[in-house]
C-alpha positions as CSV (number, residue, x, y, z in Angstrom):
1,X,-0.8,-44.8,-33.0
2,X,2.6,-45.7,-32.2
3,X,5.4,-45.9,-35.0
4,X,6.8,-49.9,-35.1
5,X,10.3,-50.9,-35.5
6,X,10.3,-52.1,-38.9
7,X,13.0,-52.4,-41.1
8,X,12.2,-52.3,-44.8
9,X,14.0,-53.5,-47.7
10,X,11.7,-52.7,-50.5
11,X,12.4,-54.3,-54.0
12,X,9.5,-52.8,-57.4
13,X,8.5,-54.8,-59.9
14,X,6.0,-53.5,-62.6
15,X,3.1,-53.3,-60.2
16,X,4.1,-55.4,-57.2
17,X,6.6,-54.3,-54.5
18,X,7.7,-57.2,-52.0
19,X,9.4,-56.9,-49.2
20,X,11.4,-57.9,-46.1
21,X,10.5,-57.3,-42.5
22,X,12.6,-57.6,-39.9
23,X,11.6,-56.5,-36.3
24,X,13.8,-55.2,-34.0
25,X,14.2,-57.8,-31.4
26,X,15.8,-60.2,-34.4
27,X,12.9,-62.4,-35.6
28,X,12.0,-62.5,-39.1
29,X,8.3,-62.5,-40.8
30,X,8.1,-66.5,-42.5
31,X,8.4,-66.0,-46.0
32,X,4.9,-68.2,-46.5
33,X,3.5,-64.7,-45.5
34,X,2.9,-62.4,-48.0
35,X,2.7,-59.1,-47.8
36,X,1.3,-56.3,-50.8
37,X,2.3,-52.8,-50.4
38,X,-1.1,-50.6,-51.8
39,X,-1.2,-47.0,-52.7
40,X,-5.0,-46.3,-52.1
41,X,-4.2,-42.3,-52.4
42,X,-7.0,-40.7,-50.5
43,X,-9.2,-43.3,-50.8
44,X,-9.6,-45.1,-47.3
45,X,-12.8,-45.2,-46.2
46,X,-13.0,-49.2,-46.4
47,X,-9.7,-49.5,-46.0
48,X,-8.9,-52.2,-43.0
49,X,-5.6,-50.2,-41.2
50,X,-3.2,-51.8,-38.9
51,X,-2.3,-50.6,-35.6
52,X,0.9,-49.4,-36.4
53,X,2.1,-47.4,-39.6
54,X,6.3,-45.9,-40.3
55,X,7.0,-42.6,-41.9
56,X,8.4,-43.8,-45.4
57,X,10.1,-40.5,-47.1
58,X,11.4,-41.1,-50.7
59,X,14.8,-39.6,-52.7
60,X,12.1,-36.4,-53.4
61,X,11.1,-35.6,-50.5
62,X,7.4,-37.5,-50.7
63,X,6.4,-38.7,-47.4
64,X,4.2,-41.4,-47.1
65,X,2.3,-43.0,-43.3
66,X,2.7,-46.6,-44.1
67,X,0.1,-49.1,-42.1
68,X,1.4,-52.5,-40.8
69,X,-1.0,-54.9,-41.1
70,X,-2.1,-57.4,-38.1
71,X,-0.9,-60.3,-39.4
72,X,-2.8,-63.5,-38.0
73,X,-0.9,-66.6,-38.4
74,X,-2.8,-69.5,-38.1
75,X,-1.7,-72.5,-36.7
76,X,-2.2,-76.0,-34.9
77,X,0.5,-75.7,-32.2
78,X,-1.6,-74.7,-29.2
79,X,-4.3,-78.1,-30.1
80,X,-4.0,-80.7,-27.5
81,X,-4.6,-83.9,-29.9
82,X,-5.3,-87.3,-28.5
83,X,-6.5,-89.6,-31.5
84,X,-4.3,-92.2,-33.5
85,X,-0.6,-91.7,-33.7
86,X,1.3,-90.8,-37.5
87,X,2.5,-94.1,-37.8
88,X,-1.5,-95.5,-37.1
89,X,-2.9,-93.1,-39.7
90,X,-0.3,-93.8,-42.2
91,X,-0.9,-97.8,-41.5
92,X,-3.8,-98.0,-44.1
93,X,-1.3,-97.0,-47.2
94,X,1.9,-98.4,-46.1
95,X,0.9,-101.4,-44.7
96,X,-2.5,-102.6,-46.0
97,X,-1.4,-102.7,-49.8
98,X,-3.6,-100.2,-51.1
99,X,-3.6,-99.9,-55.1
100,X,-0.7,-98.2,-56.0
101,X,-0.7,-94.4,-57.3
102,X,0.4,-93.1,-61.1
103,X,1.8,-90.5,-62.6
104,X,2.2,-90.7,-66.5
105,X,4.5,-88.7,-68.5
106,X,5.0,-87.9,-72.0
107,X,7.9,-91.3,-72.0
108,X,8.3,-92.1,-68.4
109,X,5.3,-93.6,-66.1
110,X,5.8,-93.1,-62.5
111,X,4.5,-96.1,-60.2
112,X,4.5,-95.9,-56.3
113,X,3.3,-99.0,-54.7
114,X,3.2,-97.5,-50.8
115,X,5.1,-99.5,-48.6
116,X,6.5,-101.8,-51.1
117,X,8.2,-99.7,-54.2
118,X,8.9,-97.1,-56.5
119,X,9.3,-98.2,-60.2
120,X,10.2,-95.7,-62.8
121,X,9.0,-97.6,-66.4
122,X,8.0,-97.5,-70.5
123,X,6.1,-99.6,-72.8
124,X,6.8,-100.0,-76.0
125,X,4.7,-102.0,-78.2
126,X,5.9,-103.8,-81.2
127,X,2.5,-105.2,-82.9
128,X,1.7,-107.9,-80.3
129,X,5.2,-107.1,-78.4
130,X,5.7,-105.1,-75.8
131,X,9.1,-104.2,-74.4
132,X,9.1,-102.9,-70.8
133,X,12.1,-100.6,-69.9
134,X,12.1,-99.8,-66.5
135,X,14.5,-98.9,-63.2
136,X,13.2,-99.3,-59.7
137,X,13.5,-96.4,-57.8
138,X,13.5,-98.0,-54.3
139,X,12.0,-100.7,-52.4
140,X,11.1,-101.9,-48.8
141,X,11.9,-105.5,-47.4
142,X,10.5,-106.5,-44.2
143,X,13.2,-105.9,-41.6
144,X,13.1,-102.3,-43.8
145,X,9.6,-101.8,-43.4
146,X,9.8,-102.6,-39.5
147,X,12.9,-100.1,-39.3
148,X,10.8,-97.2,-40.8
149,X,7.8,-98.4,-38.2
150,X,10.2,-97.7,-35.2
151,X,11.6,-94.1,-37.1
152,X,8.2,-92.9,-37.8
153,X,7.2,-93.6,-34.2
154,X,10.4,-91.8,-33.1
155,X,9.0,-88.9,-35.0
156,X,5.7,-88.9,-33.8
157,X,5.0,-85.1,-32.7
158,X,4.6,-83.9,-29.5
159,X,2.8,-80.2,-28.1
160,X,6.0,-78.4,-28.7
161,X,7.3,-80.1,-32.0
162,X,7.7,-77.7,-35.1
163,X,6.3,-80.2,-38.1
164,X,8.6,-79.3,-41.3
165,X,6.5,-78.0,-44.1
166,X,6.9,-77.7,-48.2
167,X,6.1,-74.8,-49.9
168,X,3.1,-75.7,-53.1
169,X,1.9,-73.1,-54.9
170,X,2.4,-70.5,-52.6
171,X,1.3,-72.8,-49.4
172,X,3.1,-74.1,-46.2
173,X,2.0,-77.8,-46.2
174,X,3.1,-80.4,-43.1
175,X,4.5,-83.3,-43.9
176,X,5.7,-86.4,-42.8
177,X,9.2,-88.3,-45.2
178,X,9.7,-91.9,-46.0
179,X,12.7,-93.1,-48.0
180,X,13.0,-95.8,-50.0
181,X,16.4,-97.0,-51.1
182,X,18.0,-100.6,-52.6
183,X,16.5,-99.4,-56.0
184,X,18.7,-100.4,-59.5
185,X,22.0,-99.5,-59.6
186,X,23.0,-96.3,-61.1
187,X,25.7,-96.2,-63.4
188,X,26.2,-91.9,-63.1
189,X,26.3,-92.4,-59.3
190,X,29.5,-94.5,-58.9
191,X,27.0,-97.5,-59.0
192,X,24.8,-96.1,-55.5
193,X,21.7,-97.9,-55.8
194,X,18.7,-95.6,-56.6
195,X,16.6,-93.9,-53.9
196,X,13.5,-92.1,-53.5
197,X,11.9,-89.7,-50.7
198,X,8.3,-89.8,-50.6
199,X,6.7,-86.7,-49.0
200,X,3.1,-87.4,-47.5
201,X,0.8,-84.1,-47.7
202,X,-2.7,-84.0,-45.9
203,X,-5.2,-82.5,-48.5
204,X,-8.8,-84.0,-47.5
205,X,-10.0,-84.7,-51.2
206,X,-7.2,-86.1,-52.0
207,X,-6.7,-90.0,-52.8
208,X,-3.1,-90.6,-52.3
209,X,-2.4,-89.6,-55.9
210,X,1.0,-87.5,-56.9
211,X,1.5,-84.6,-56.8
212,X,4.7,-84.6,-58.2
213,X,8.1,-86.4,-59.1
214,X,11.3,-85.0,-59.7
215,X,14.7,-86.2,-59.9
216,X,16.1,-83.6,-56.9
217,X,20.1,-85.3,-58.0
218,X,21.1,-87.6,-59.9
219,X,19.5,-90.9,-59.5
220,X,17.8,-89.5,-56.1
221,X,14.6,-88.9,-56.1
222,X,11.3,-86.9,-54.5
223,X,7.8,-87.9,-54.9
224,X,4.9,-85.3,-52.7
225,X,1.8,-87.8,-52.0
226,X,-1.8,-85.9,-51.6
227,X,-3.6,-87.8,-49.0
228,X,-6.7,-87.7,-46.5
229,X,-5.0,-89.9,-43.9
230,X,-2.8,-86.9,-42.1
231,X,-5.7,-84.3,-42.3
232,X,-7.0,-86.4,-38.7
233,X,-4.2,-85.0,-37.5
234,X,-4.3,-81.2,-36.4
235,X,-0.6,-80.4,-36.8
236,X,-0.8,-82.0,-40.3
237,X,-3.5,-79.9,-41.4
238,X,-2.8,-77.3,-43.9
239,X,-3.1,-73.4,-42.5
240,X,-3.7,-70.8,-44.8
241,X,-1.2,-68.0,-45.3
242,X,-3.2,-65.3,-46.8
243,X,-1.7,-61.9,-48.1
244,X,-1.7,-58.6,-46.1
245,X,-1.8,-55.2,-47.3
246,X,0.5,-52.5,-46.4
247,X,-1.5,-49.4,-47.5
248,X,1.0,-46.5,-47.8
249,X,-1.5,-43.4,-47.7
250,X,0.1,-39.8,-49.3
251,X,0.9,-37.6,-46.3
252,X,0.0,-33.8,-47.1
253,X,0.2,-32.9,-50.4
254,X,2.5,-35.9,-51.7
255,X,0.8,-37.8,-54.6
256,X,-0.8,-40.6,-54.9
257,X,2.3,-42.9,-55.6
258,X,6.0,-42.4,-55.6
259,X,7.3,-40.3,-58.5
260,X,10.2,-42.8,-58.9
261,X,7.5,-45.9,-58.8
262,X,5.8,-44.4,-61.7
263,X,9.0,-43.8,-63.6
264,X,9.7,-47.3,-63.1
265,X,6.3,-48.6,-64.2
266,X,6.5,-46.2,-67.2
267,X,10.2,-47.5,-68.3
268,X,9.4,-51.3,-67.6
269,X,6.0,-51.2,-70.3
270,X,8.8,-49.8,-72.6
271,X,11.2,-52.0,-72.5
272,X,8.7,-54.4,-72.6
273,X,7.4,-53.1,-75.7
274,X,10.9,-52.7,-77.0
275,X,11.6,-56.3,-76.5
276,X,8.5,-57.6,-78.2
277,X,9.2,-55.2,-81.2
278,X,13.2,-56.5,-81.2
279,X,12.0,-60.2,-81.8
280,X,9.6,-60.0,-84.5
281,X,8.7,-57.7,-87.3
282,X,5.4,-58.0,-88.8
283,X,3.5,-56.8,-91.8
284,X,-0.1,-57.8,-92.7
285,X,-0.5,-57.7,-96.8
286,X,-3.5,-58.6,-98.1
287,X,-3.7,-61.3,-100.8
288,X,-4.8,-60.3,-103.8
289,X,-4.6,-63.0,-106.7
290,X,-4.0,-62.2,-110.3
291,X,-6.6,-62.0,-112.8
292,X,-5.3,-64.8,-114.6
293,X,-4.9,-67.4,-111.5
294,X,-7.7,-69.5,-111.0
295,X,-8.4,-70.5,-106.9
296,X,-8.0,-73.5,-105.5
297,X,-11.0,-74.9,-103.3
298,X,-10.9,-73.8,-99.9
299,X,-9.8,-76.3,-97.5
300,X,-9.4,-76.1,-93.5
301,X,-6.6,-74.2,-92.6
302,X,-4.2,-76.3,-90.2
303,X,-3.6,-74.0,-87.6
304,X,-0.3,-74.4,-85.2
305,X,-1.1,-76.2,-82.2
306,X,0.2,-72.8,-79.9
307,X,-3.1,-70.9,-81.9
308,X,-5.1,-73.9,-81.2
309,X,-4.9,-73.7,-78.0
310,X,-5.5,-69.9,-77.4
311,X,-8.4,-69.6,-79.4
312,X,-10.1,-72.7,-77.4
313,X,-10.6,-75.5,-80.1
314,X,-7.9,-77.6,-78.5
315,X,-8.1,-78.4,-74.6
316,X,-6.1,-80.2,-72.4
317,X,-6.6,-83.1,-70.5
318,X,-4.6,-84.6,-67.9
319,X,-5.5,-85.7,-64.1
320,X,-3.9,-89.0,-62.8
321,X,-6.5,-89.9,-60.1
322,X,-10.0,-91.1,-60.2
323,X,-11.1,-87.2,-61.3
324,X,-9.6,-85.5,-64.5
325,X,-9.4,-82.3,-65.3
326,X,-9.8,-80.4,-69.2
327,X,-8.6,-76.8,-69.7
328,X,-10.3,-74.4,-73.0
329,X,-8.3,-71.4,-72.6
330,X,-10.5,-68.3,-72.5
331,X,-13.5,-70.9,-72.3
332,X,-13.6,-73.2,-69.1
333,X,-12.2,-75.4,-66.5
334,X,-13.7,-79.1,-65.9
335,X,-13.4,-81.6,-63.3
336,X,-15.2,-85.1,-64.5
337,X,-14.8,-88.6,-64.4
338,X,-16.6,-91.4,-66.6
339,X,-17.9,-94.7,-65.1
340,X,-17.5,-97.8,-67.0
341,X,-20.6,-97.3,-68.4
342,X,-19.8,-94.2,-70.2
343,X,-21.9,-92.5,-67.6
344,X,-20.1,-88.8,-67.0
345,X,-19.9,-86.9,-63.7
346,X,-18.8,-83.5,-64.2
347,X,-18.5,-80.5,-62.0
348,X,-17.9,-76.8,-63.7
349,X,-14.6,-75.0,-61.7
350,X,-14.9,-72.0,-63.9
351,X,-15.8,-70.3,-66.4
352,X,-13.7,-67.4,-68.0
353,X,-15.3,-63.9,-67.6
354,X,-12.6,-60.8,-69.0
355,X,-14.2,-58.2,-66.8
356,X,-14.5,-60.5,-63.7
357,X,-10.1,-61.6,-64.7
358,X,-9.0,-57.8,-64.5
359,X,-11.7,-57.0,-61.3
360,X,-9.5,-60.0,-59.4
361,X,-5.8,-58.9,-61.2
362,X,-6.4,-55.9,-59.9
363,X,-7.4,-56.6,-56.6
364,X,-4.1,-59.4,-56.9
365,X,-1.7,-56.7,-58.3
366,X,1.1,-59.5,-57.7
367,X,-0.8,-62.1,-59.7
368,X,0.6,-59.9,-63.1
369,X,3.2,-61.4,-65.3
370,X,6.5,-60.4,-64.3
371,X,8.9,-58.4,-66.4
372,X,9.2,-60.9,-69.8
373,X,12.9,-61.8,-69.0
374,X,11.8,-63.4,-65.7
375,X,8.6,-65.0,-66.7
376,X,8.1,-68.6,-66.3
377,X,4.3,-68.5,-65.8
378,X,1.2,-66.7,-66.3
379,X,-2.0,-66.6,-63.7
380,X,-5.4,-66.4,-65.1
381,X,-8.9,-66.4,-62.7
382,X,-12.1,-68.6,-64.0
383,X,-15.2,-67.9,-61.6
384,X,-18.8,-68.8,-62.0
385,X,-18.8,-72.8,-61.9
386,X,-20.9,-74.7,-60.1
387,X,-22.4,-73.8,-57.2
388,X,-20.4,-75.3,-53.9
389,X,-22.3,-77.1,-51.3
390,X,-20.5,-76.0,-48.8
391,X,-20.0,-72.2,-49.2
392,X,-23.2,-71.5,-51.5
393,X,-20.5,-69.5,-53.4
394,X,-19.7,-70.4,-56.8
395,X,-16.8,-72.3,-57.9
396,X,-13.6,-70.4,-59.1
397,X,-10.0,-71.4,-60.1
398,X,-6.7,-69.4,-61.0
399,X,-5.3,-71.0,-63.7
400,X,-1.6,-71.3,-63.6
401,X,-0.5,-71.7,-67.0
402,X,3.9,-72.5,-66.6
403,X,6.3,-72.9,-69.0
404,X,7.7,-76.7,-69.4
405,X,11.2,-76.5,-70.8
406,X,13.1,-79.4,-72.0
407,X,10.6,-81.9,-72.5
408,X,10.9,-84.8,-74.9
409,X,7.6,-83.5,-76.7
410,X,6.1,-80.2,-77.6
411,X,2.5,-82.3,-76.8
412,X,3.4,-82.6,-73.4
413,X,1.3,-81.7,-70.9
414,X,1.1,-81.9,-66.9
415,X,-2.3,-80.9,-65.1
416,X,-2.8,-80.7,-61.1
417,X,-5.8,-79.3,-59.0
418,X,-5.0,-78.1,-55.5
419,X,-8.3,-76.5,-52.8
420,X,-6.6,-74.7,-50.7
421,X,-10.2,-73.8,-49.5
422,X,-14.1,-74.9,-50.4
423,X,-14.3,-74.7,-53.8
424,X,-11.5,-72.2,-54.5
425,X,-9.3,-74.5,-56.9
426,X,-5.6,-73.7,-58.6
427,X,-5.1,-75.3,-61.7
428,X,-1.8,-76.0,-62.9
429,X,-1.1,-76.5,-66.2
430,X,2.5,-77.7,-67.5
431,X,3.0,-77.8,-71.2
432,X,5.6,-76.3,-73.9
433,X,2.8,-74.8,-75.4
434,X,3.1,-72.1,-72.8
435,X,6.8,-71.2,-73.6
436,X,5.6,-69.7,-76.6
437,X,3.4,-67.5,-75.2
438,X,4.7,-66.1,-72.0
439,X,6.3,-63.0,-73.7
440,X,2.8,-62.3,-75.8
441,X,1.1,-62.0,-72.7
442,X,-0.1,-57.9,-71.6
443,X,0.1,-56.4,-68.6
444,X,-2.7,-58.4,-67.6
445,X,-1.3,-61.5,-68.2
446,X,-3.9,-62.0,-71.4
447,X,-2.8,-63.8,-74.6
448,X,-4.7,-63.2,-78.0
449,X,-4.9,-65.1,-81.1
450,X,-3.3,-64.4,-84.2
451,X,-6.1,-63.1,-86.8
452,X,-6.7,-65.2,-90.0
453,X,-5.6,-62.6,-92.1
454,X,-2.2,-63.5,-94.3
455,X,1.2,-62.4,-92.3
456,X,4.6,-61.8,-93.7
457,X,7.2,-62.3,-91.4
458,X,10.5,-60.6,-91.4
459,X,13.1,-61.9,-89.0
């Protein structure tokens, strides 16, 4: 084997190292690719090695053979495509007045009418009243709607055009942009009218619901669209970008992992600890009444809503489209919808299994919770659902369980479902809720309830 012209700029975390690389004739890896340096020791038998390995030597003399991995990139560039142009697929939302997609918030409900509008609005009822506050975020005339016809079909991609992608969750996905401005005047923009950039994704089981909306500056805004209507197109379909394993295998009689990698594993669960033990004191007394004070009857004990939610009595619910979505922590994850009727559809994504979590954190080692000062999220794996049609697998989801600062209510709550393959689901969940819990989370990223027993706590 041949050694490769790599450089490496290598950057630890707990258990996760990520990298740069940066080949010698200039070009740089895409950062959608991502790469997971493993320390297998001498255990390589089913180890898949790459073609090419570098000497890696470290401040003690430990020299380690480091195998590249053959990274496949996957994409649509080389198809030769001769079906409907962008602007033809498209026509069916923009144009034919299809119902218009929601996004409810805790205050604010989002409203894109394709084609026509964006309207940003509340309702507040008053007994029979309701007030209606509400800004419009941008609109389309007709001699508007023919100019973005003619820009669209100026952008309409040839063999050789490089299709601009967003990064969601972790996954390069084309798109195609409108924008929509003329919206209500805004008063913190020198009185600029409001306008809003609407994103189209291809995801085939989508139904052109959203995705999401933010407010990228002030009274400008972005709106990502999941819909079916691109996927016809090949260089608008989604390519996966996988992770690849660097295995770093001990070269004579080095150990199995860096001694300075191990230091800093061992110092970061310290500090961790340290930091935890800093914020909170507590001291479990047990209550003992006097002889002379007479009980009162037991009633339920009103929980917090944080402990509610990690034991698993209270679940979420969210989902803006025709399917919704509820999360048990520890328990399950749902996808159902309910007919007029009442009649219920549901399929099972997942079912939580502890042995099965740690099996697929530890064959993810960059799915861990990073150090608690940079934690904003927590990743959690739900396998055995129902069985997929098209895989004959079983269903499975990593739950994605982020923290939602500033919201107007600590209730608030914000789920999503993304299949980046058959039945292989990520579940995002949004909520306050999960502030409070990121830096009670282990190495594993697992949360327990508090116990029932009586705590003192000394600040």
């Amino acid at each position: 084997m041949k050694h490769a012209s790599y450089v490496f700029a290598i950057f630890a975390t707990l258990s996760f190292i990520f990298i740069s690389v940066t080949c010698r004739d200039g070009s740089v890896f895409q950062d959608s690719v991502m790469y997971n340096i493993n320390w297998p020791g001498d255990k390589i038998d089913n180890l898949e090695l790459g073609d090419e390995y570098m000497t890696v030597v470290s401040s003690h003399q430990e020299q380690y053979k480091c195998y590249l991995p053959n990274v496949k990139r996957n994409s649509h560039s080389d198809v030769k495509y001769e079906g409907p142009s962008v602007v033809d697929l498209l026509e069916p939302l923009l144009f034919a007045k299809l119902p218009c997609s929601f996004r409810i918030e805790s205050y604010w409900s989002y409203e894109v009418c394709h084609g026509r509008y964006v309207r940003q609005y509340h309702e507040a009822r008053e007994g029979k009243t309701v007030r209606v506050q509400e800004f419009n975020l941008g609109k389309w005339d007709p001699p508007q709607m023919l100019h973005v016809l003619n820009e669209l079909k100026k952008k309409e991609p040839t063999e050789n055009t490089q299709i601009p992608t967003k990064k969601i969750d972790g996954y390069n996905l084309p798109y195609i942009e409108v924008t929509m401005g003329n919206g209500t005047l805004c008063e913190l923009n020198d009185n600029k009218p409001r306008q809003t950039t609407i994103f189209y994704v291809c995801y085939v089981h989508g139904r052109n619901e959203i995705f999401s909306f933010k407010e990228s500056s002030i009274c400008t805004y972005e709106v990502i669209v999941l819909t079916p209507l691109l996927c016809a197109h090949p260089k608008y379909k989604s390519y996966e970008t996988g992770e690849n394993n660097i295995h770093c295998i001990p070269d004579g009689d080095s150990p199995k992992k860096p001694r300075n990698l191990l230091k800093l594993n061992y110092d970061s669960r310290k500090l961790r600890a340290a930091a935890l033990q800093e914020q909170v004191q507590v001291e479990f007394t047990p209550f003992v009444p006097k002889a002379s004070e007479k009980l009162p009857p037991e009633t339920p004990v009103d929980t917090s809503p944080v402990e509610s939610f990690l034991s698993g009595r209270n679940c979420l619910v969210g989902g803006a489209g025709w399917w919704k979505y509820e999360f048990c922590y520890g328990k399950s994850v749902e996808q159902y919808h309910i007919e007029k009727d009442g009649s219920k559809t549901s399929i099972n994504l997942g079912i939580f299994n502890l042995e099965k979590h740690l099996e697929w954190i530890e064959s993810h080692p960059h799915k861990r919770p990073k150090p608690v000062a940079q934690r904003t999220q927590l990743s959690h794996h739900y396998s055995g659902g129902s069985i997929c049609d098209k895989t004959g697998n079983a269903r499975q989801t990593e739950v994605k369980l982020k923290c939602l600062e500033k919201a107007s209510s600590q209730n608030t709550v914000s789920l999503y479902l993304l299949e980046p393959r058959y039945c292989e689901y990520i579940l995002g969940v949004e909520s306050p809720l999960i502030c409070d819990i990121l830096a009670r989370a282990d190495e594993n990223g697992l949360v327990e309830s508090a116990n029932d027993e009586e705590v003192t706590i000394r600040v």
